[in-house]
N, C-alpha and C positions, 0 to 999 in steps of 0.2 A: 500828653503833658501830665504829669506825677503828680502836680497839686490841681489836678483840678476834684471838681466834685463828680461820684459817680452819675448816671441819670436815672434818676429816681423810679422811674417805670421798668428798669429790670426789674425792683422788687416787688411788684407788684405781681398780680396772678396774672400768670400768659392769656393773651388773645389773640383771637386769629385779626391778622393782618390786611390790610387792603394796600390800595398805590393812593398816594398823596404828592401830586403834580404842581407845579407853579410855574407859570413865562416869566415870574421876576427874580426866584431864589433858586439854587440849585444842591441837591443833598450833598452837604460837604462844604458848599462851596461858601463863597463870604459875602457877607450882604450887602447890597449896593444903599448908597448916600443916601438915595431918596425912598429907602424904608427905617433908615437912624435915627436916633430923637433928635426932636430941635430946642435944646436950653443946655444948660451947662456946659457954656463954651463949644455946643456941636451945633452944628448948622445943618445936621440932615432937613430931609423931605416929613417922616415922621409919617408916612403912609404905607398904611398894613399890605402886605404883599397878596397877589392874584394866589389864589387857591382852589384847586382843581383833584378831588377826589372818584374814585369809580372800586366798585368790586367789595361795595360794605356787606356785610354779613344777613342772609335770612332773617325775617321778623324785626328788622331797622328801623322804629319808630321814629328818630331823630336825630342831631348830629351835635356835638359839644366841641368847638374850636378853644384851644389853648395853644398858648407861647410861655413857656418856660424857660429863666434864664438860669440854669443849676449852681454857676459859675461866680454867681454873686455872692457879696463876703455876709450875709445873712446867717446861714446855719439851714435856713429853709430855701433860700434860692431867691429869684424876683419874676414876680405873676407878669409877665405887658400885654398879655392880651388874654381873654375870656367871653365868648358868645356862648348862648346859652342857648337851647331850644330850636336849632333849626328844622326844617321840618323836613320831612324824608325825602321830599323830591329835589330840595336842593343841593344838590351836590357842585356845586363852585360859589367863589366869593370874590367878586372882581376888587381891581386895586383900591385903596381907601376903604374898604367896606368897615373898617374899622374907624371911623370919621365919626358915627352916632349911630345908633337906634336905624335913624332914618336911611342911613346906607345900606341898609343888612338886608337880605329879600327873608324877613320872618327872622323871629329868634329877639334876644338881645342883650346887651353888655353888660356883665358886672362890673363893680371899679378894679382895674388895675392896680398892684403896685403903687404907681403912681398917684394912685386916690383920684382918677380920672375912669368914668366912665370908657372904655373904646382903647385901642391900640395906643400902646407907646414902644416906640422902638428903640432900638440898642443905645444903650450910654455906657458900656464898661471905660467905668472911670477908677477903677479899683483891681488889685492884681488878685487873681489874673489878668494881664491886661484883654488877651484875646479870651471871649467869651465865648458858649454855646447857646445859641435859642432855638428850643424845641416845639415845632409847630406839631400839633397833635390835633387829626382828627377823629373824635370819641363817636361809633355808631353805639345807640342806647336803645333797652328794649321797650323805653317810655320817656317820653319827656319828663324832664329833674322836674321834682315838685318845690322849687324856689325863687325866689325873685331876684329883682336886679338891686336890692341892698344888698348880699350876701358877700363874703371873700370868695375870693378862689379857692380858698382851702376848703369853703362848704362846700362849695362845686364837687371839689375833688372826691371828699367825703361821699357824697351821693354817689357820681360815676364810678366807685367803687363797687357798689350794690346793680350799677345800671349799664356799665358795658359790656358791649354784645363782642367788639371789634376796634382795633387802634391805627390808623394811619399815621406816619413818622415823616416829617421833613427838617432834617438838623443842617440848620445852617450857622457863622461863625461873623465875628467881628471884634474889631482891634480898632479902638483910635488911632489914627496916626500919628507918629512924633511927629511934634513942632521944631 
């Protein structure tokens, strides 16, 4: 699609890659109801999808989840999800972990976009109608020295300086016509 926006982690400095797995989304694929938000006339589930990474890079101190919408009429895009500090041995995130704090096994939520601590899922209500959301798992060679007030854009700032490794899971979403 010609207008959409490029994904901002081409231009960032290459990392070596891992596998970023889910039983609920698929790379490519379109994301099912009950991970879309629920206000603005959508009635998804609003539950952050199963996440399933392996094969992060030597010296992996911790792991940085994002969801990125690039596709959003911003200029910078729209942050819906941000964990912060997971700790090296966790590598999955079952469904909902994006709920609170309390869902997460270690780590935890800066506000989204939405000015809500934890997951919010897809709302393109704006053209592009069909959006992209980039799940991003960040392996770090230290946990980020920041708190849960910060943007995502601090976030970002820091895992500039702190990634070791990037796992990609790019999945899509289109309201339906009514």
């Amino acid at each position: 699609m010609a207008d959409r926006a490029p994904n901002p982690y081409d231009y960032l400095p290459q990392k070596p890659s891992f596998e970023l797995t889910s039983d609920d989304i698929t790379h490519g694929g379109t994301m099912p109801e009950a991970h879309v938000f629920n206000g603005f006339g959508l009635t998804g589930g609003n539950a952050s999808p199963h996440l399933r990474w392996s094969g992060a890079p030597e010296g992996t101190a911790g792991y940085v989840v994002t969801v990125l919408d690039p596709d959003a009429p911003t200029g910078s895009g729209f942050w819906h999800w941000t964990v912060v500090n997971l700790p090296a041995d966790v590598t999955e995130l079952p469904r909902d972990a994006g709920a609170g704090d309390d869902a997460l096994p270690g780590g935890f939520h800066v506000p989204s976009d939405y000015g809500a601590r934890g997951y919010g899922g897809p709302a393109p209500l704006a053209a592009p109608k069909r959006h992209r959301y980039i799940f991003t798992v960040h392996a770090v060679d230290e946990l980020l020295d920041v708190d849960a007030n910060v943007t995502p854009a601090v976030v970002g700032f820091n895992l500039f300086f702190h990634t070791l490794g990037r796992a990609q899971l790019i999945a899509e979403y289109e309201v339906p016509e009514s």
